[in-house]
N, CA and C atoms as a LAMMPS dump frame, in Angstrom:
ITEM: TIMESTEP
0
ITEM: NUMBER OF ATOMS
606
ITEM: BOX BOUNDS ff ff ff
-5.0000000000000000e+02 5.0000000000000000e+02
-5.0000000000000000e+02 5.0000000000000000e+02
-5.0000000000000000e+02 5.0000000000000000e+02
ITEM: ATOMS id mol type element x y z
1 1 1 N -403.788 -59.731 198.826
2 1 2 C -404.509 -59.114 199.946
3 1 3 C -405.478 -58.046 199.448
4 2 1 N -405.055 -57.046 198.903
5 2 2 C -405.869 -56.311 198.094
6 2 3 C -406.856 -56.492 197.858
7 3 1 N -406.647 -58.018 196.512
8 3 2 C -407.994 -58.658 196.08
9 3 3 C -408.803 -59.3 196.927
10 4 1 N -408.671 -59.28 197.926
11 4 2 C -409.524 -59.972 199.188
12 4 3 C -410.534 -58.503 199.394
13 5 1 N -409.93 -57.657 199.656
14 5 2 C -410.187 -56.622 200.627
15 5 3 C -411.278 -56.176 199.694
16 6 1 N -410.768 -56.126 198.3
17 6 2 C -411.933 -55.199 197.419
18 6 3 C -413.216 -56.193 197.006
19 7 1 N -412.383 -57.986 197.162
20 7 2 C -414.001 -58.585 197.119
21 7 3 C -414.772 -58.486 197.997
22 8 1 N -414.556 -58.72 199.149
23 8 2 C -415.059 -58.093 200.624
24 8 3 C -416.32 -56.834 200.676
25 9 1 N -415.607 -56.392 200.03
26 9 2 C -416.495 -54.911 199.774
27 9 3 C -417.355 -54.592 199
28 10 1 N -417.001 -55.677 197.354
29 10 2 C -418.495 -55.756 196.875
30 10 3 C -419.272 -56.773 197.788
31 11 1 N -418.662 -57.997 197.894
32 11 2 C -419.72 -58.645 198.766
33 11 3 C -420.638 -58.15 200.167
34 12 1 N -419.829 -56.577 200.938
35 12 2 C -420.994 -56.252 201.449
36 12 3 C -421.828 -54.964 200.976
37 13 1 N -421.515 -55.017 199.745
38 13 2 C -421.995 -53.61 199.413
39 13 3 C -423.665 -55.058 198.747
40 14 1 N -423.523 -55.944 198.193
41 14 2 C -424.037 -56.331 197.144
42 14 3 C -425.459 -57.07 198.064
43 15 1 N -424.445 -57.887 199.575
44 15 2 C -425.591 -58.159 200.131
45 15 3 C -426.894 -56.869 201.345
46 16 1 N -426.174 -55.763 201.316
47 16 2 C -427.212 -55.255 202.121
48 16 3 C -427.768 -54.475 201.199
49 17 1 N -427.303 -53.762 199.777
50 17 2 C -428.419 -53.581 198.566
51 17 3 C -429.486 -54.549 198.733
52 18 1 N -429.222 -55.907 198.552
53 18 2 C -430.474 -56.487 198.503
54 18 3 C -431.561 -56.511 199.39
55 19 1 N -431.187 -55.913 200.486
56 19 2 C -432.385 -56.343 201.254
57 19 3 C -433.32 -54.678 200.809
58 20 1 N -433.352 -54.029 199.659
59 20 2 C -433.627 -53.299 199.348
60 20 3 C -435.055 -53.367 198.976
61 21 1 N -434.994 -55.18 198.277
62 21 2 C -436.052 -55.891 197.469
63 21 3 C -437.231 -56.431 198.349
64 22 1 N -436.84 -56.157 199.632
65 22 2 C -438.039 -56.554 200.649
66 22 3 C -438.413 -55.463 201.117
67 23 1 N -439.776 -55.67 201.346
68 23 2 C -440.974 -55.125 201.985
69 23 3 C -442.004 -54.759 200.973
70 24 1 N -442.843 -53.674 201.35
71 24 2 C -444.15 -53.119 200.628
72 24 3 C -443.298 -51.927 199.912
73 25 1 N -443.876 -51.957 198.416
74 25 2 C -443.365 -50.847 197.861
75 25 3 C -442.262 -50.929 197.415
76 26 1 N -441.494 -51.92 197.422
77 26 2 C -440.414 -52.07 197.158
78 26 3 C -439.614 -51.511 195.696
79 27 1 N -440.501 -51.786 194.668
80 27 2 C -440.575 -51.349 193.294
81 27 3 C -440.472 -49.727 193.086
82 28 1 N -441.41 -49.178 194.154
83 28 2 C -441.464 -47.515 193.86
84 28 3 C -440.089 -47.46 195.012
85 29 1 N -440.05 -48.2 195.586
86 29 2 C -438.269 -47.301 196.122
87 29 3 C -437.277 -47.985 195.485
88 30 1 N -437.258 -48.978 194.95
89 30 2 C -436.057 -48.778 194.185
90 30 3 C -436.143 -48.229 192.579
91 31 1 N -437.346 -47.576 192.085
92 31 2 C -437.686 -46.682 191.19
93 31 3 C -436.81 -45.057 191.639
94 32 1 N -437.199 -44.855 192.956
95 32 2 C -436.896 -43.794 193.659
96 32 3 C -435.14 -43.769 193.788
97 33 1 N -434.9 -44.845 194.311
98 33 2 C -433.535 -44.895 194.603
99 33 3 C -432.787 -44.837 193.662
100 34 1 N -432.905 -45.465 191.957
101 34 2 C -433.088 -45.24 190.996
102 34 3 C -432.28 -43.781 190.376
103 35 1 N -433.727 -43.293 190.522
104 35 2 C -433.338 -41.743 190.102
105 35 3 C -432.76 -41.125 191.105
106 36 1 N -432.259 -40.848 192.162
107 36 2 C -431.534 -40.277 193.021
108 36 3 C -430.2 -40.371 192.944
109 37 1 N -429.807 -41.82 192.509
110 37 2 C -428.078 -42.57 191.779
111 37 3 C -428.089 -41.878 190.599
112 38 1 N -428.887 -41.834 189.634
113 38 2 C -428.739 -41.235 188.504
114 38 3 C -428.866 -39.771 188.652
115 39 1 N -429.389 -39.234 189.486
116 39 2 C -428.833 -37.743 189.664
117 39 3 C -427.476 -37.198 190.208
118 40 1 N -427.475 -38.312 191.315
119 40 2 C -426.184 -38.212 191.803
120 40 3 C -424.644 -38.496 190.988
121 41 1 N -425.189 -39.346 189.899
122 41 2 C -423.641 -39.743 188.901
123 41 3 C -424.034 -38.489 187.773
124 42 1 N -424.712 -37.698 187.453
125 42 2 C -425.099 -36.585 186.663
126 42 3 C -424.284 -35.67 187.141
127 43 1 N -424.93 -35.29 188.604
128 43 2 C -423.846 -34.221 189.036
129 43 3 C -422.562 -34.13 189.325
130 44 1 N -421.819 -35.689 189.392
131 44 2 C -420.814 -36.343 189.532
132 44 3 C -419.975 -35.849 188.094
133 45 1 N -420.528 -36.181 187.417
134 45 2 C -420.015 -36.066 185.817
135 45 3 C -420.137 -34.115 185.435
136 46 1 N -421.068 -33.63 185.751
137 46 2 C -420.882 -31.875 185.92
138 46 3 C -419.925 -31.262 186.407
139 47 1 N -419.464 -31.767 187.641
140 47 2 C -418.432 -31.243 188.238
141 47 3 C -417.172 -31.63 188.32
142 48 1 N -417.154 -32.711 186.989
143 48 2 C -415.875 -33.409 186.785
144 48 3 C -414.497 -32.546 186.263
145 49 1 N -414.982 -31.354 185.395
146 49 2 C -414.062 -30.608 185.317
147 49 3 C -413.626 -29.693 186.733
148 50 1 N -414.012 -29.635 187.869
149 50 2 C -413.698 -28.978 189.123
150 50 3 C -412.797 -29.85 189.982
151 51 1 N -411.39 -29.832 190.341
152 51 2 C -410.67 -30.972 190.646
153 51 3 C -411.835 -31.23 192.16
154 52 1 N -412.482 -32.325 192.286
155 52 2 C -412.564 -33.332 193.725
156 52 3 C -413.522 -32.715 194.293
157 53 1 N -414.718 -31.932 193.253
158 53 2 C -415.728 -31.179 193.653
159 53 3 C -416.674 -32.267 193.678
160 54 1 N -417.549 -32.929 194.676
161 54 2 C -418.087 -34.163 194.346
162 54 3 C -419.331 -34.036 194.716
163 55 1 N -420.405 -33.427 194.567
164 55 2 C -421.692 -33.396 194.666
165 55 3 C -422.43 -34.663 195.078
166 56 1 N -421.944 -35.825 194.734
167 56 2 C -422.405 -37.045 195.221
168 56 3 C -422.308 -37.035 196.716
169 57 1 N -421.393 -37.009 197.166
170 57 2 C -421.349 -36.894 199.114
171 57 3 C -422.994 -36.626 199.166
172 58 1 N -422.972 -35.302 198.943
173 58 2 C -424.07 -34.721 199.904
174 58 3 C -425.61 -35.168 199.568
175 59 1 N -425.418 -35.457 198.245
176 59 2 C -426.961 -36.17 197.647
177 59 3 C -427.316 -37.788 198.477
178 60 1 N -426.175 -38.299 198.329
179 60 2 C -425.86 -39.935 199.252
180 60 3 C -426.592 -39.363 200.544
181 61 1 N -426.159 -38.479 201.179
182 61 2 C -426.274 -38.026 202.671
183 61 3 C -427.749 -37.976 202.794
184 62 1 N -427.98 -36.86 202.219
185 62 2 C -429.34 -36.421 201.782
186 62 3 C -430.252 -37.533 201.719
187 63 1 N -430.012 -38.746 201.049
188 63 2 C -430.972 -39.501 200.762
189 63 3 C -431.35 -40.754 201.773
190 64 1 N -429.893 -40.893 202.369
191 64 2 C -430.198 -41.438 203.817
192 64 3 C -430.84 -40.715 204.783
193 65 1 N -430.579 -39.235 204.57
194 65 2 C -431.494 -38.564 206.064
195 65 3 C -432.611 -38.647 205.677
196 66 1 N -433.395 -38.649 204.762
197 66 2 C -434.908 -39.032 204.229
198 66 3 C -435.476 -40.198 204.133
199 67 1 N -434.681 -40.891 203.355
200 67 2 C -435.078 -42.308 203.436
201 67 3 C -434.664 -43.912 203.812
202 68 1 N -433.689 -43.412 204.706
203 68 2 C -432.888 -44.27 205.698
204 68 3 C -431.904 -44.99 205.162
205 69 1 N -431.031 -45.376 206.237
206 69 2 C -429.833 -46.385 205.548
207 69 3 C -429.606 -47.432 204.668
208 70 1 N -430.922 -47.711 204.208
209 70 2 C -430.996 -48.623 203.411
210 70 3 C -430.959 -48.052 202.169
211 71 1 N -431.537 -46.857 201.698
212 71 2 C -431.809 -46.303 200.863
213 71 3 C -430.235 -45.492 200.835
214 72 1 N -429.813 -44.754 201.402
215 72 2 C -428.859 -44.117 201.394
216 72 3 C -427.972 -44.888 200.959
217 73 1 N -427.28 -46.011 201.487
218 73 2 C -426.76 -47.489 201.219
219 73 3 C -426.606 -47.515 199.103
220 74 1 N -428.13 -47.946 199.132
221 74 2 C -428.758 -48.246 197.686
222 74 3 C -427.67 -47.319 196.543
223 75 1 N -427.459 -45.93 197.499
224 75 2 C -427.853 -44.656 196.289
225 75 3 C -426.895 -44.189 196.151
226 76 1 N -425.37 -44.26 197.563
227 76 2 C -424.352 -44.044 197.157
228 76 3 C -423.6 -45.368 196.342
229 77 1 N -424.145 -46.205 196.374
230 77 2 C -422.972 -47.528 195.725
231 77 3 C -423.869 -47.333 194.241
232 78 1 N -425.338 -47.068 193.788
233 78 2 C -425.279 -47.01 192.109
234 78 3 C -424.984 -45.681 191.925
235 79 1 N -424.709 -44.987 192.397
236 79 2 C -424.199 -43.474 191.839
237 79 3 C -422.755 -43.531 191.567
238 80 1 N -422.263 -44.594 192.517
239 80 2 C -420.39 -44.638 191.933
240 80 3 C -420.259 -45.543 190.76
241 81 1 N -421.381 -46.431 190.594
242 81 2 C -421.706 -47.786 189.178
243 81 3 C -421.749 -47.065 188.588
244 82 1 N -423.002 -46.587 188.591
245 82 2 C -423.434 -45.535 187.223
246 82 3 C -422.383 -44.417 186.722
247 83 1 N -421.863 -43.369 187.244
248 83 2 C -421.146 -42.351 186.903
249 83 3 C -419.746 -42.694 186.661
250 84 1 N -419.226 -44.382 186.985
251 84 2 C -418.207 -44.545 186.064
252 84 3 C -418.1 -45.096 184.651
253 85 1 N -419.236 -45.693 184.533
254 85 2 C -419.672 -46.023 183.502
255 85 3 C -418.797 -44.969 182.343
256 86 1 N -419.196 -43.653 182.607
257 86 2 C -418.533 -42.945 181.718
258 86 3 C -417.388 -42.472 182.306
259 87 1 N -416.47 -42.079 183.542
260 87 2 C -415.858 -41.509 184.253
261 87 3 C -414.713 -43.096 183.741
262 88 1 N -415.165 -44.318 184.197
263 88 2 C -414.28 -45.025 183.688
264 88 3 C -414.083 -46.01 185.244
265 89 1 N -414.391 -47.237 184.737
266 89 2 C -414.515 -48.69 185.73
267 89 3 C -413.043 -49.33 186.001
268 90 1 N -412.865 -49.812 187.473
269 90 2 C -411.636 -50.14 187.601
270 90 3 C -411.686 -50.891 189.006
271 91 1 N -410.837 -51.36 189.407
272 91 2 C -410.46 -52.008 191.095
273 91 3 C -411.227 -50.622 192.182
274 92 1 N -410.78 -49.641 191.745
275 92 2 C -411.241 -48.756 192.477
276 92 3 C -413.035 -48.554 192.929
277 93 1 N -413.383 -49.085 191.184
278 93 2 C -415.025 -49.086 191.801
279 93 3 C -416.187 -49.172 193.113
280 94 1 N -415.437 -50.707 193.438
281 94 2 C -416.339 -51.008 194.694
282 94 3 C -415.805 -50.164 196.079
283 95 1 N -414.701 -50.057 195.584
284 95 2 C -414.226 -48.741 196.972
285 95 3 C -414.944 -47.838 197.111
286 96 1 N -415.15 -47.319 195.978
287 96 2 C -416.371 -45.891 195.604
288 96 3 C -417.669 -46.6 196.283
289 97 1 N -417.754 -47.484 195.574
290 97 2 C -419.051 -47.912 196.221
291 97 3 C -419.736 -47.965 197.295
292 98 1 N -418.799 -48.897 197.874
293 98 2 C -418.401 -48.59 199.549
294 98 3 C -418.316 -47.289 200.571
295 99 1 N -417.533 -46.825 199.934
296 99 2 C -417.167 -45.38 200.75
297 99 3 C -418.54 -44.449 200.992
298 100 1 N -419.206 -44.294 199.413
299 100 2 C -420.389 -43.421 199.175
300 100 3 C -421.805 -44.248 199.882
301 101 1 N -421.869 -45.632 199.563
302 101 2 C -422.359 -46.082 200.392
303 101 3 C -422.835 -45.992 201.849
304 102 1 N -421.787 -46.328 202.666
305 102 2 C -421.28 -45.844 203.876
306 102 3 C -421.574 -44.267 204.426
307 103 1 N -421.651 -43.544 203.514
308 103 2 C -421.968 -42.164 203.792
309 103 3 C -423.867 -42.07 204.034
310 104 1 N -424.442 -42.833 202.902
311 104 2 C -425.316 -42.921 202.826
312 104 3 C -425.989 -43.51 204.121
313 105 1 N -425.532 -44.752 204.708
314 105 2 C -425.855 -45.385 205.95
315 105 3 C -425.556 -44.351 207.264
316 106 1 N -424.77 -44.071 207.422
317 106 2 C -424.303 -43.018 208.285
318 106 3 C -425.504 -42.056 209.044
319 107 1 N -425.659 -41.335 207.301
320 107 2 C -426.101 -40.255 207.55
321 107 3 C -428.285 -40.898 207.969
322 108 1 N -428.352 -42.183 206.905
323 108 2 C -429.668 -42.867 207.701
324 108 3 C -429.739 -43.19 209.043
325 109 1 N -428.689 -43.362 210.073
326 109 2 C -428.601 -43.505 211.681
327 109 3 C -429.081 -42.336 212.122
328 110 1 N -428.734 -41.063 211.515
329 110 2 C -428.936 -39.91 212.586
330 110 3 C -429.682 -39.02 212.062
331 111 1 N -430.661 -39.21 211.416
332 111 2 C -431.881 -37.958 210.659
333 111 3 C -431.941 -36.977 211.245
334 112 1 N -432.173 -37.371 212.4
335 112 2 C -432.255 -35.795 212.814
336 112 3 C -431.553 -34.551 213.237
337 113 1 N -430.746 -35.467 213.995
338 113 2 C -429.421 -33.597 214.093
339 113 3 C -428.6 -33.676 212.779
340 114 1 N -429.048 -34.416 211.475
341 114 2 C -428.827 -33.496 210.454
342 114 3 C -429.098 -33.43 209.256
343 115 1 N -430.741 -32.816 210.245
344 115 2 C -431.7 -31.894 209.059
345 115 3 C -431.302 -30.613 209.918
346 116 1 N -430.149 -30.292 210.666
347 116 2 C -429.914 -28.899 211.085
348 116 3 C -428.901 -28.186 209.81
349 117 1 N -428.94 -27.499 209.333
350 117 2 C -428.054 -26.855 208.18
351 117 3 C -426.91 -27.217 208.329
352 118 1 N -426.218 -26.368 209.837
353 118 2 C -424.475 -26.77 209.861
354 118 3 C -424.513 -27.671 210.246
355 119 1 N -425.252 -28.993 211.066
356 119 2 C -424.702 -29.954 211.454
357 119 3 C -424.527 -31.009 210.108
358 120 1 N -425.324 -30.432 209.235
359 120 2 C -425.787 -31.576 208.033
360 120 3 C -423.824 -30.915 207.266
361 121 1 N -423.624 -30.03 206.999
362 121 2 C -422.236 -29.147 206.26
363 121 3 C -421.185 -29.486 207.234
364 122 1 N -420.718 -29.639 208.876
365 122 2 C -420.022 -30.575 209.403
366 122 3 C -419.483 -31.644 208.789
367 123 1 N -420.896 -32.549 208.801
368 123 2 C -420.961 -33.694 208.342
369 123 3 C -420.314 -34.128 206.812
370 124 1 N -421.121 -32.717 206.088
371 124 2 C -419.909 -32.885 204.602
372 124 3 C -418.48 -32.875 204.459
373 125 1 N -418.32 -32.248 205.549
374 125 2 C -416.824 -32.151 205.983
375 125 3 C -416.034 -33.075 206.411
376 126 1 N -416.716 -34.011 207.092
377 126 2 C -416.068 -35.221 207.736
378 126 3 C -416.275 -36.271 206.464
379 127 1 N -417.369 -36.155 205.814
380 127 2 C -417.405 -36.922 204.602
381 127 3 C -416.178 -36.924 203.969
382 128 1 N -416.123 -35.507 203.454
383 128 2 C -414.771 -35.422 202.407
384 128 3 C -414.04 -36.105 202.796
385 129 1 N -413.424 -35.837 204.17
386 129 2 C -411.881 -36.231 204.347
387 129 3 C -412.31 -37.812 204.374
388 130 1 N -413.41 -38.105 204.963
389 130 2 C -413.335 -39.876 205.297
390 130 3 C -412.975 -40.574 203.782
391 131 1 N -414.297 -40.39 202.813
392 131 2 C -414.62 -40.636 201.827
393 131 3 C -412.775 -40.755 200.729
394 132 1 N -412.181 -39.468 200.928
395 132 2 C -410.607 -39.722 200.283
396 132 3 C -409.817 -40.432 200.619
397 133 1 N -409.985 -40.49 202.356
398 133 2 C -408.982 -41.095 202.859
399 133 3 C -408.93 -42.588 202.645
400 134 1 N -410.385 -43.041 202.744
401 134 2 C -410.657 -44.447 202.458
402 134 3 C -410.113 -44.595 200.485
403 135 1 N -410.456 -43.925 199.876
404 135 2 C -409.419 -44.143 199.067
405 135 3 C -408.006 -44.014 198.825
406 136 1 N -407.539 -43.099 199.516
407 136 2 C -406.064 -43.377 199.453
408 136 3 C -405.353 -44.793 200.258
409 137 1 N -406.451 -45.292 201.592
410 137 2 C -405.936 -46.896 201.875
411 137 3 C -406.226 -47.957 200.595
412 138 1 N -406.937 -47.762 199.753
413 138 2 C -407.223 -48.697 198.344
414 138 3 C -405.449 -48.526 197.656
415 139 1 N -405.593 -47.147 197.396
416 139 2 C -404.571 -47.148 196.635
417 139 3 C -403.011 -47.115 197.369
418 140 1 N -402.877 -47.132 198.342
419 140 2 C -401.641 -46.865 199.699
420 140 3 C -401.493 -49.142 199.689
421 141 1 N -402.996 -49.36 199.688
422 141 2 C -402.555 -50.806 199.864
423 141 3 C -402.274 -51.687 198.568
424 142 1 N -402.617 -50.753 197.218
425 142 2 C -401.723 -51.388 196.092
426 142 3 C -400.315 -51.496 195.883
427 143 1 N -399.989 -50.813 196.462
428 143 2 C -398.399 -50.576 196.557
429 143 3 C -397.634 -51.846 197.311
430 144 1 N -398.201 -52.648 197.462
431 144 2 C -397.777 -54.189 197.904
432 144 3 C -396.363 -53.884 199.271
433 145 1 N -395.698 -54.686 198.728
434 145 2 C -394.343 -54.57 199.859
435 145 3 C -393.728 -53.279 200.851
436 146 1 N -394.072 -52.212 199.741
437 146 2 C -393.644 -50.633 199.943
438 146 3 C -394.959 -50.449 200.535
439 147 1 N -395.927 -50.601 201.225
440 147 2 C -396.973 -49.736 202.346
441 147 3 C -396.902 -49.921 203.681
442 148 1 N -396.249 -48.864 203.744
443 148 2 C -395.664 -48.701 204.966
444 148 3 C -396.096 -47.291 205.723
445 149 1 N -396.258 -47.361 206.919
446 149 2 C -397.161 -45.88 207.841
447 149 3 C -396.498 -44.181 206.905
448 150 1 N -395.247 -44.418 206.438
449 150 2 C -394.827 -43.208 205.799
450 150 3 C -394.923 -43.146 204.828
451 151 1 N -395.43 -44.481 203.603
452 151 2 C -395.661 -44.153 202.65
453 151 3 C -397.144 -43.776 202.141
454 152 1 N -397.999 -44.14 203.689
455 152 2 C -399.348 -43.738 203.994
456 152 3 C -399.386 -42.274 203.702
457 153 1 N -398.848 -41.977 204.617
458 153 2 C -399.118 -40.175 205.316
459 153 3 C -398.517 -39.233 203.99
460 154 1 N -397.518 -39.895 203.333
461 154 2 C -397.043 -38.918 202.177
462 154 3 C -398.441 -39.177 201.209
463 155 1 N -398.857 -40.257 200.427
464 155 2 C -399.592 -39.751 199.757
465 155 3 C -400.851 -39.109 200.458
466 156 1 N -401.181 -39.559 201.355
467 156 2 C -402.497 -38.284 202.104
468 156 3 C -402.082 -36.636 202.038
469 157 1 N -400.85 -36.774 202.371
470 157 2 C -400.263 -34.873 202.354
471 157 3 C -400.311 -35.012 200.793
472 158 1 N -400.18 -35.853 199.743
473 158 2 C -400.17 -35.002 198.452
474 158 3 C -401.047 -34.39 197.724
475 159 1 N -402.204 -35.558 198.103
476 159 2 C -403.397 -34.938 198.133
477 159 3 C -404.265 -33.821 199.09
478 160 1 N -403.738 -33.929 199.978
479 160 2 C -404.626 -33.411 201.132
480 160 3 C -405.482 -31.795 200.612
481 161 1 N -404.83 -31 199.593
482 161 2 C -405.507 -30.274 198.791
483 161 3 C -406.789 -30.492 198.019
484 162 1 N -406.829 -31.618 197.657
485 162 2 C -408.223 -32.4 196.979
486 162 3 C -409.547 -32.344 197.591
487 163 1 N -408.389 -33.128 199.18
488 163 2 C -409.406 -33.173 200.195
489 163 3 C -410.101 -32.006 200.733
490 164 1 N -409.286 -31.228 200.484
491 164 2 C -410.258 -29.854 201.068
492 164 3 C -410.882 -29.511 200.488
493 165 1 N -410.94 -29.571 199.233
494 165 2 C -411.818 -29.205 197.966
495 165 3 C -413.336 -30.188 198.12
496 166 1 N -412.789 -31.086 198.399
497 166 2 C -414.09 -32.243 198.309
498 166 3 C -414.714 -31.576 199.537
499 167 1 N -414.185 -31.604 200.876
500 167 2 C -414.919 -30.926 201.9
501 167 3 C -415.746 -30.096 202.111
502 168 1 N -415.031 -28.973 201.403
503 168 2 C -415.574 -27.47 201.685
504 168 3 C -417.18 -27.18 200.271
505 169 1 N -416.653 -28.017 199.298
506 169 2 C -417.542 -28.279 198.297
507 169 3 C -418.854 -28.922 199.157
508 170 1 N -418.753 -30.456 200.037
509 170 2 C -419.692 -30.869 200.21
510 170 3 C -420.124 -29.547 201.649
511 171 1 N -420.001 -28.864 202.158
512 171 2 C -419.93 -27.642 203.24
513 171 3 C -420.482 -26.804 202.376
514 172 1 N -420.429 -26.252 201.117
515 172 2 C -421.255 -25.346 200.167
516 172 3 C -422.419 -26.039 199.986
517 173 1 N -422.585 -27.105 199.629
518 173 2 C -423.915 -27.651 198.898
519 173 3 C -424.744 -27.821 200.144
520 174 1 N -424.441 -28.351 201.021
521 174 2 C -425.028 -28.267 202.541
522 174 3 C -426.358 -26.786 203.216
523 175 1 N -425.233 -25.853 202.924
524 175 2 C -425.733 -24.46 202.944
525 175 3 C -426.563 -23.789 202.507
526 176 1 N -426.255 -24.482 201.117
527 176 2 C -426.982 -23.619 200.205
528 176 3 C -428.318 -24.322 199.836
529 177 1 N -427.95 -25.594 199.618
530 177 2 C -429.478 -26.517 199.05
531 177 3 C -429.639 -27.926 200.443
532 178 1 N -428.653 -28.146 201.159
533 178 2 C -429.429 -29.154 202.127
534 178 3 C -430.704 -29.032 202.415
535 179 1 N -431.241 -28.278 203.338
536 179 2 C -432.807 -28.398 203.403
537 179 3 C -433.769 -28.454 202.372
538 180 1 N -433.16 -27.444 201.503
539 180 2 C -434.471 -27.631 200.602
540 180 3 C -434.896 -29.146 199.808
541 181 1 N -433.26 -30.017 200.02
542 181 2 C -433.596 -31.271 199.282
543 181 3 C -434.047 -32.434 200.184
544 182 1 N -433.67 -32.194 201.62
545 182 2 C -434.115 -32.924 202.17
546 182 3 C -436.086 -32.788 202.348
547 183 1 N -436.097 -31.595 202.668
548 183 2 C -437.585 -30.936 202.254
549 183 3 C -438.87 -31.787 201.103
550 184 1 N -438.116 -31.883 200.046
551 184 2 C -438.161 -32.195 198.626
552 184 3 C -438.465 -34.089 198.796
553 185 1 N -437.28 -34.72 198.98
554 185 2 C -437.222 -35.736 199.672
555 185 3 C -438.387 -36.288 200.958
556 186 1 N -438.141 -35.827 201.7
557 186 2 C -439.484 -35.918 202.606
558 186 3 C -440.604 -36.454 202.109
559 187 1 N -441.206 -35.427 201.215
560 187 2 C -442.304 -35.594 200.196
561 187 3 C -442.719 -36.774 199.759
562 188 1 N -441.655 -36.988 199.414
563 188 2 C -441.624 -38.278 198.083
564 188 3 C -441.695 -39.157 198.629
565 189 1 N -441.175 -39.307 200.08
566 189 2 C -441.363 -40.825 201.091
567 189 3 C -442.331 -40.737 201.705
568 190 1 N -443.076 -39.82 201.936
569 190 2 C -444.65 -39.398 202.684
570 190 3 C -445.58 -40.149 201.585
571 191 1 N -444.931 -39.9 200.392
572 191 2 C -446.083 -39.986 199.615
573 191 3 C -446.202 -41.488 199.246
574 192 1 N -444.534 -41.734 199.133
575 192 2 C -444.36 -43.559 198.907
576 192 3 C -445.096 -44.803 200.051
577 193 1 N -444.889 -43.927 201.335
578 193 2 C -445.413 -44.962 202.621
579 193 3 C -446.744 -44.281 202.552
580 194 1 N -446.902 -43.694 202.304
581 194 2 C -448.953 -43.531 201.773
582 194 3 C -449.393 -44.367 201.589
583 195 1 N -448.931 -44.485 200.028
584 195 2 C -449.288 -45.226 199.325
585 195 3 C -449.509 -46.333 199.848
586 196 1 N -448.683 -47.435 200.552
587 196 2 C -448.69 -48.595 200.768
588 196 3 C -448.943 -48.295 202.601
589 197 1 N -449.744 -47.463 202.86
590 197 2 C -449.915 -47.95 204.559
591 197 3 C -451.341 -48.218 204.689
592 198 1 N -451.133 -49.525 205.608
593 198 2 C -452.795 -50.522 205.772
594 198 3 C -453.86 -49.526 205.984
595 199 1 N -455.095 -50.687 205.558
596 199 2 C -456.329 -49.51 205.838
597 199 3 C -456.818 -49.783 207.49
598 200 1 N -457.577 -48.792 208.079
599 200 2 C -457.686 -48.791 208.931
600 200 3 C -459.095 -50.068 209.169
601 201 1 N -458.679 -51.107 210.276
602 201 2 C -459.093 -52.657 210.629
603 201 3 C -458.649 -53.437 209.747
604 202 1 N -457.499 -53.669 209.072
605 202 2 C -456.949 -54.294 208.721
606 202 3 C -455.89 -55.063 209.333
């Protein structure tokens, strides 16, 4: 069952990446999307000595409120590829993928109530806990015969310290640098759909 669940998950992580490869410009956003995964598994790997401090949440977030769910999509699933690369590849991967993914789409539905500071640091908040929790059902459903609703809730309480860490972390980065990156971001997609928007009588 497991192995169902986690092929499942690359298979939809793998088919809505692709539709990444259509339209105008396609090349400079996934150039873009690109470097945004690779910043995001950078800072991933920085804060690896901080238990469950995860800077990725909020960059994923970030990059969907700028450049939509598709992109957001794109940037949390190669930021969990990329940064295990060295962090270290496993069953768990496409969960990551998924999860950060998912954050990324999320946060592309609702641009606008959050490019508001706290609503965008809320949102990191609900990240954290979602983002763990969906991993502790990966690992709650390896446990084969023994997963059972109490053997759920115990490992969530063992961690549930992590989780706050991941939270309140993505609730700092929110505060302190959300706007200015969404700001930053902006830019770069103003400048990308420039580039490629028709001339006028065309």
């Amino acid at each position: 069952m497991l192995e169902l669940v986690t092929l499942a998950a690359v298979v939809a992580v793998v088919l809505i990446m692709a539709g990444i490869e259509t339209g105008p410009g396609h090349s400079r956003e996934l150039a873009l999307v690109a470097a945004l995964a690779a910043a995001a598994a950078a800072g991933r790997l920085v804060f690896a000595a901080i238990p469950n401090v995860q800077p990725v949440t909020m960059l994923v977030a970030i990059a969907g409120i700028s450049l939509g769910p598709r992109a957001g999509l794109a940037t949390g699933a190669g930021a969990a590829l990329a940064s295990n690369m060295f962090l270290g590849q496993g069953p768990w991967t496409p969960w990551q993928m998924l999860a950060w993914g998912l954050v990324g789409v999320i946060a592309g539905w609702m641009p606008n109530v959050l490019r508001n500071r706290f609503a965008l640091a809320a949102f990191g908040v609900a990240c954290g806990f979602g983002f763990d929790w969906t991993m502790d059902i990966w690992e709650w459903s390896a446990l084969g015969p023994g997963a059972d609703a109490s053997s759920f809730v115990a490992l969530v309480s063992a961690g549930i310290w992590f989780d706050v860490a991941h939270a309140v972390g993505n609730a700092v980065i929110a505060l302190a640098a959300g706007p200015s990156l969404i700001r930053m971001l902006d830019r770069y997609d103003r400048k990308l759909r420039g580039s490629f928007a028709p001339l006028e009588g065309t």
